[in-house]
N, C-alpha and C positions, 0 to 999 in steps of 0.2 A: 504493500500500500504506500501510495506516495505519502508525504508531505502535504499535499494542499488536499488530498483525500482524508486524510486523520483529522485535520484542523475541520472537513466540515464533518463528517461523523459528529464530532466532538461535540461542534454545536447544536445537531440536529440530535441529541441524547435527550431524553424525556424521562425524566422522573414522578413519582406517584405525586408528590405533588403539582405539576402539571396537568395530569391529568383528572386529579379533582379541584383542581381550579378551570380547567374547558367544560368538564358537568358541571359545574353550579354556574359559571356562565350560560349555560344554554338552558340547565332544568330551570333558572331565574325566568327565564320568559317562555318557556314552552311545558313546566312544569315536568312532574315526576314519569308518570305515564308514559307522557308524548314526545319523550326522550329514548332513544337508542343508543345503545352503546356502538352502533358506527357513527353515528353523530359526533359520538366524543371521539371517538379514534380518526375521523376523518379532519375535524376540529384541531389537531395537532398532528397529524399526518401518522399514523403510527396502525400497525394494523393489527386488527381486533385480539391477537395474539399474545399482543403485549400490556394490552389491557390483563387478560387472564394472570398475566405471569405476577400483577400486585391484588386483584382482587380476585375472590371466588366468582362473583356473582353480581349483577348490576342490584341488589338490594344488599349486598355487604357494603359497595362502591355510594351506594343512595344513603346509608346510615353513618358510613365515616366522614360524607363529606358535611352532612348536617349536624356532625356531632365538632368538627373544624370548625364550619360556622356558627355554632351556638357557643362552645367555648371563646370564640372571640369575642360575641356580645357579651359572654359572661364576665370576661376580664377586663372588658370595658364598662360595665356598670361596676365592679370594684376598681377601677382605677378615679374614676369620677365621683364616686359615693361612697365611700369608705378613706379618703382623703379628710384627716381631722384637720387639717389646717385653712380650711374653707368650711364658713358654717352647714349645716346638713339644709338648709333648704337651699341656698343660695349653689350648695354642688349639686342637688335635685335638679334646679329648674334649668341650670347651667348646662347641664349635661341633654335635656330635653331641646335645648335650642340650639344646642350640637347638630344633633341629629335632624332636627328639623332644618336647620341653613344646609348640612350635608345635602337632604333631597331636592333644593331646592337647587346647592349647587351644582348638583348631575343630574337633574330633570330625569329623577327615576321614579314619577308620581305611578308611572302604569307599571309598577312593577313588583311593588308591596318590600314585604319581608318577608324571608324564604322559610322563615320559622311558622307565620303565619299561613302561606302557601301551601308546605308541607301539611301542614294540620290541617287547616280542609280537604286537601284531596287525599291524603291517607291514613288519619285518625283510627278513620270508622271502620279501615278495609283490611289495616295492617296494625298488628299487636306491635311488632318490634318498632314499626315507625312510633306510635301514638305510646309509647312508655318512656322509651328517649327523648322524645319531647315534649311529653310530662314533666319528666327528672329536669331538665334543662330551664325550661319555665317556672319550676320549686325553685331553683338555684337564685335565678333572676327577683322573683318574687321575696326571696329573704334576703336577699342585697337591700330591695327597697324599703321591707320594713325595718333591717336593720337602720338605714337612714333615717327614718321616720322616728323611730326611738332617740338616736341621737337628736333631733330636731324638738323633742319633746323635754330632754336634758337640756338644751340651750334655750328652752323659751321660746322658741319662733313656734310654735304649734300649739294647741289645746292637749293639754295632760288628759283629759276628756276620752281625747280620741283613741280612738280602738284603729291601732295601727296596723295589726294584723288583717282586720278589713279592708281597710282605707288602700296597703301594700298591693293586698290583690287587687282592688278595683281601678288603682293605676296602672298594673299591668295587664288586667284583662282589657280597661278602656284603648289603654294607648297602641295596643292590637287588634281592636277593632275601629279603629280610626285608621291605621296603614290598611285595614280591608278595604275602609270605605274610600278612603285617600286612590287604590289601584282602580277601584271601579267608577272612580270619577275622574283619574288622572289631575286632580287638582289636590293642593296643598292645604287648602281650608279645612279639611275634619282634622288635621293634626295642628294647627294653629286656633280648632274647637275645643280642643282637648286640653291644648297647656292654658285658655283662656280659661275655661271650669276649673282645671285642678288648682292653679295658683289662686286667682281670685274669688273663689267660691270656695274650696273645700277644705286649701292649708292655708288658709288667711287670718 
């Protein structure tokens, strides 16, 4: 093998993570289903052989990579809310207006979250899908009620509040605002949401 043949080998080399970073690019917008695994392998040029050689099965491949992207949302709501040197409401809402200028600044209204995506279309059909992201969303949800409690130590909140409710009905809400946000393609149910939570409920 030459020289100028090593050098492109070299770069045309795909590793696993490659390859679940072209499926969650394509299952993003054509969802779980309606995804092939030549899709993905044709998406990075690689043929379907080498897919096999990191996964079992396009549902081992469908679990690893939603379990990639929910740990990163995990480690982003503890990098933003679990930060004591920023008061707990102020990393709360901080963190919400992240995410929200994010969608705005990649015009990905029609596109949701894939945690949300996944859970409607495979919930009901697939136990392995709908347990993992269960677990995933438990994880999320005690991020935020940990905050809440903090926020309740500092005074910015009602001692009142029942933050173990209050935890989950910011995450269930703010998940079905990215539902309603894809099916509108506009940004306004997520600009509904941080308007209710801040000014109405942790006020």
């Amino acid at each position: 093998m030459t020289n100028g043949h090593y050098i492109c080998s070299m770069k045309r080399k795909i590793f696993r993570e490659d390859i679940l970073a072209a499926g969650r690019d394509i299952m993003f917008v054509n969802g779980y289903n309606a995804t092939g695994i030549k899709e993905i392998t044709d998406k990075i040029e690689i043929p379907k052989g080498s897919f096999y050689n990191h996964f079992k099965s396009k549902e081992d491949f469908g679990l690893e990579m939603i379990k990639n992207y929910t740990d990163r949302g995990i480690g982003f709501h503890k990098m933003n809310l679990l930060d004591t040197q920023t008061s707990a409401l102020t990393a709360l809402k901080g963190m919400y207006d992240k995410m929200i200028e994010s969608f705005k600044m990649k015009n990905l209204y029609d596109k949701g979250c894939l945690m949300s995506n996944f859970s409607a279309e495979l919930s009901d059909v697939n136990e392995n899908f709908r347990n993992l992201l269960d677990e995933q969303f438990n994880e999320i949800e005690n991020i935020i009620i940990q905050n809440l409690k903090r926020a309740q130590d500092e005074n910015e909140i009602s001692s009142e509040l029942d933050v173990e409710s209050t935890g989950a009905f910011i995450l269930n809400s703010w998940h079905g605002a990215l539902v309603r946000m894809k099916s509108t393609a506009d940004i306004k149910p997520l600009e509904d949401f941080r308007t209710l939570i801040f000014n109405n409920i942790l006020k």
